[in-house]
C-alpha positions as CSV (number, residue, x, y, z in Angstrom):
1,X,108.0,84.6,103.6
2,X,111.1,82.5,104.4
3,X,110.7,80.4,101.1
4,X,111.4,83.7,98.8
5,X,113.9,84.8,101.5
6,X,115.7,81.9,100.7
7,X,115.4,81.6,96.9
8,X,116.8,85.6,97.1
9,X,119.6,85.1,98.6
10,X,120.6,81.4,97.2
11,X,120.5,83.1,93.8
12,X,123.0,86.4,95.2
13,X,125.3,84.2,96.6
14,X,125.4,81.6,93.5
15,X,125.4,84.0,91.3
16,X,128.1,85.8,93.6
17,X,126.5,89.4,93.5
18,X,127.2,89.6,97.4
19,X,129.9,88.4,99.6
20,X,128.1,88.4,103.3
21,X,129.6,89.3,106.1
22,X,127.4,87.2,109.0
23,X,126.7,83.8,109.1
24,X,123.4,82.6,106.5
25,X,121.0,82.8,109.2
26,X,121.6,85.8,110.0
27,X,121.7,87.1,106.2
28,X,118.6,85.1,105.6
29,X,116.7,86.7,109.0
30,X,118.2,90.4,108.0
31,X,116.7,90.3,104.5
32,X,113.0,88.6,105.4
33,X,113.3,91.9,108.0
34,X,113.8,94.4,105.4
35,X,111.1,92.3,102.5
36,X,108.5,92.4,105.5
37,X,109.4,96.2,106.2
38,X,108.6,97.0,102.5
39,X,105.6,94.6,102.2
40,X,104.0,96.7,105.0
41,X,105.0,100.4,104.0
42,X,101.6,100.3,101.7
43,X,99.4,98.8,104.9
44,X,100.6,101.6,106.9
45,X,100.0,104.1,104.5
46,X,96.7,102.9,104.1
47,X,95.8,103.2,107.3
48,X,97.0,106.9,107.6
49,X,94.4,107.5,104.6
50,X,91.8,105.6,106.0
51,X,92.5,108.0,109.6
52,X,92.5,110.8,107.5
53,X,89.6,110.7,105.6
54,X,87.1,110.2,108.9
55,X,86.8,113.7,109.3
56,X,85.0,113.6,105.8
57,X,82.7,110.6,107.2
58,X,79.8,113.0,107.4
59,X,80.4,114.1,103.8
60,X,80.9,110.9,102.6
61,X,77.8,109.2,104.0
62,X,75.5,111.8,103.0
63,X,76.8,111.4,99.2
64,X,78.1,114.5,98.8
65,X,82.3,112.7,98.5
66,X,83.2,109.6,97.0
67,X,85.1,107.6,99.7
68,X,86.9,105.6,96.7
69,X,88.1,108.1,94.8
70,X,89.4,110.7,97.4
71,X,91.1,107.7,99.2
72,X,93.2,107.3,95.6
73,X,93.7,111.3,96.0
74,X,94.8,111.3,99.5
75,X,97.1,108.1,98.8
76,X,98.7,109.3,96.0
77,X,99.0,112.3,97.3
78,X,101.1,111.2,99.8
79,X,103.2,109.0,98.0
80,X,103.9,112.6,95.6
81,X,105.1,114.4,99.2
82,X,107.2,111.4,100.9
83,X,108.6,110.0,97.4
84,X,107.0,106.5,98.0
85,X,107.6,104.0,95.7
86,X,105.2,100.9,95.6
């Protein structure tokens, strides 16, 4: 994660598209924080559809749902409500 951290913000402050206010570490830590935090918003929401869809589990196994497809339909169902962007 650091390496692209690092090529990010070498290429704002060459370019001089920011003028930072802390120390580079600091920048550098702050920004592989937020990349990280975005990287995991579509593991989390995963999950929350995975948790959602056992209470179809019965359906599912007997064959009357397709886990695939209503695991699409839940997900982007969700990203519709909460105005995700992945």
């Amino acid at each position: 994660m650091r390496p692209i951290t690092e090529r990010i913000i070498n290429e704002l402050l060459e370019n001089e598209l920011v003028e930072p206010a802390v120390p580079r570490d600091k920048l550098l830590e702050g920004a592989e924080a937020i990349i990280l935090e975005e990287l995991m918003v579509e593991d989390r929401l995963n999950d929350e559809v995975r948790e959602i869809l056992k209470k179809y589990e019965g359906e599912i196994e007997k064959g009357r749902l397709d886990y695939r497809k209503l695991f699409d339909l839940t997900k982007q169902k969700l990203i519709r409500e909460r105005n995700i962007t992945l």
